[in-house]
C-alpha positions as CSV (number, residue, x, y, z in Angstrom):
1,X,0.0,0.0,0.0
2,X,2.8,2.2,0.0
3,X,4.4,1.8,-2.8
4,X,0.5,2.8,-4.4
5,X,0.4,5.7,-2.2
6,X,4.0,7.3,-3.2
7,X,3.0,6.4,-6.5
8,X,-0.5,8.7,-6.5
9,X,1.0,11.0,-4.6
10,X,4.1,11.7,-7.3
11,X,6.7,10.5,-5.3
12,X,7.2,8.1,-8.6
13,X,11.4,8.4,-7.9
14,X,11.3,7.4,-4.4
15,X,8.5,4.5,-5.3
16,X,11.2,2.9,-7.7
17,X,14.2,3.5,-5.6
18,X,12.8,2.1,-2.6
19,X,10.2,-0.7,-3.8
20,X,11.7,-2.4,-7.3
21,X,14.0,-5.4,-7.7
22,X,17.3,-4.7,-8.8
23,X,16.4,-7.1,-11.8
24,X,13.1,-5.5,-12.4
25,X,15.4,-1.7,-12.5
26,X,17.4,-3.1,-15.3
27,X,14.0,-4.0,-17.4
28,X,12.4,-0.6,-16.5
29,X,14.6,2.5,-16.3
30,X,13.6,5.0,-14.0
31,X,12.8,7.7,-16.3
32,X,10.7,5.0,-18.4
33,X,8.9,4.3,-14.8
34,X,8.0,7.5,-13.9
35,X,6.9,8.7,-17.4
36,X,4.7,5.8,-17.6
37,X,3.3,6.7,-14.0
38,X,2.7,10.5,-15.0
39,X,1.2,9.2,-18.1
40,X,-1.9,8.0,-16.4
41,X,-2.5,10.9,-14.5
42,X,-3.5,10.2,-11.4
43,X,-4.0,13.1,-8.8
44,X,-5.5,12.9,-5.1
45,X,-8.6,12.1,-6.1
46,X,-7.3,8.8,-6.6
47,X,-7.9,5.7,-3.8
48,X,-6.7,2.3,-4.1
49,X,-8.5,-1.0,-3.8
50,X,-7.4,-4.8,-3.9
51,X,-9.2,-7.1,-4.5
52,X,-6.9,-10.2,-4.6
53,X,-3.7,-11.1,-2.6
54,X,-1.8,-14.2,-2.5
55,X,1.2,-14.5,0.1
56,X,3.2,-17.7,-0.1
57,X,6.9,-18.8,1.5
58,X,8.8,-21.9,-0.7
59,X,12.4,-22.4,0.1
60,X,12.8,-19.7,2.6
61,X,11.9,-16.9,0.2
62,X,8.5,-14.7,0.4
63,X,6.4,-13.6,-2.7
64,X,3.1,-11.4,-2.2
65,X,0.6,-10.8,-5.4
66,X,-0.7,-7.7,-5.6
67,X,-4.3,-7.2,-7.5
68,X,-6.5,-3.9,-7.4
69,X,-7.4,-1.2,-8.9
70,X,-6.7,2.8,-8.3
71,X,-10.3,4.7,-9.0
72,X,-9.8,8.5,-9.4
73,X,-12.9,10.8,-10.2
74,X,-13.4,10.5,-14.2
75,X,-11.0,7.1,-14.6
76,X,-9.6,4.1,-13.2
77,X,-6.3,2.5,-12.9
78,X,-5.2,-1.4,-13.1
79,X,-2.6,-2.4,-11.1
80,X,-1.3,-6.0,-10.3
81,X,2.4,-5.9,-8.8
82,X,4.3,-9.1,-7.4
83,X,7.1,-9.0,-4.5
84,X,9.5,-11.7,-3.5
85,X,12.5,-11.8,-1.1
86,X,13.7,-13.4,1.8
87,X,13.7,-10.1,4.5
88,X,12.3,-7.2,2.4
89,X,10.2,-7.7,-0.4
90,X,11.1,-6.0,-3.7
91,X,8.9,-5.5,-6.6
92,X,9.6,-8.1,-9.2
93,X,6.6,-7.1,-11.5
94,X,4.4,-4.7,-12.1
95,X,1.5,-3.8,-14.0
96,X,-0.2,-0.1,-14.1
97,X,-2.4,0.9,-16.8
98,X,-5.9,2.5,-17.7
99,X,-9.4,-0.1,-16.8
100,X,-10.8,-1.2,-20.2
């Protein structure tokens, strides 16, 4: 839930510094990450909602899945991200784009 409230709030450089997999930041460079985030929009109208999550442990490492969706006034937001790690989870995938 933080990382979606940094993220709506425009804190977009300190969501990817401080939430995404070092693999997942050599996919997706920053720049590319926060363009994509300021290309939807969102503004403090938005508020998030989840409406699937899936925690599991194998072998000593953690993964969370993430499933919602942001609704702002006028529009609405997909989002599905996935975590793993052992201590902290980090942001191994992520999904953000407009509802259909």
């Amino acid at each position: 839930d933080d990382f979606t409230k940094k993220v709506i709030a425009g804190d977009t450089s300190g969501a990817y510094d401080e939430y995404l997999d070092p693999a997942l930041q050599e996919q997706l460079s920053k720049e590319a990450f926060i363009s994509g985030v300021q290309s939807l929009e969102m503004d403090s109208s938005c508020r998030p909602s989840y409406n699937n999550l899936k925690v599991a442990t194998e072998n000593g490492v953690k993964s969370a899945e993430v499933v919602g969706q942001i609704s702002c006034t006028g529009k609405k937001v997909d989002l599905a991200y996935k975590f793993q790690g052992t201590d902290q989870l980090r942001m191994t995938n992520i999904k953000l784009r407009p509802a259909s």
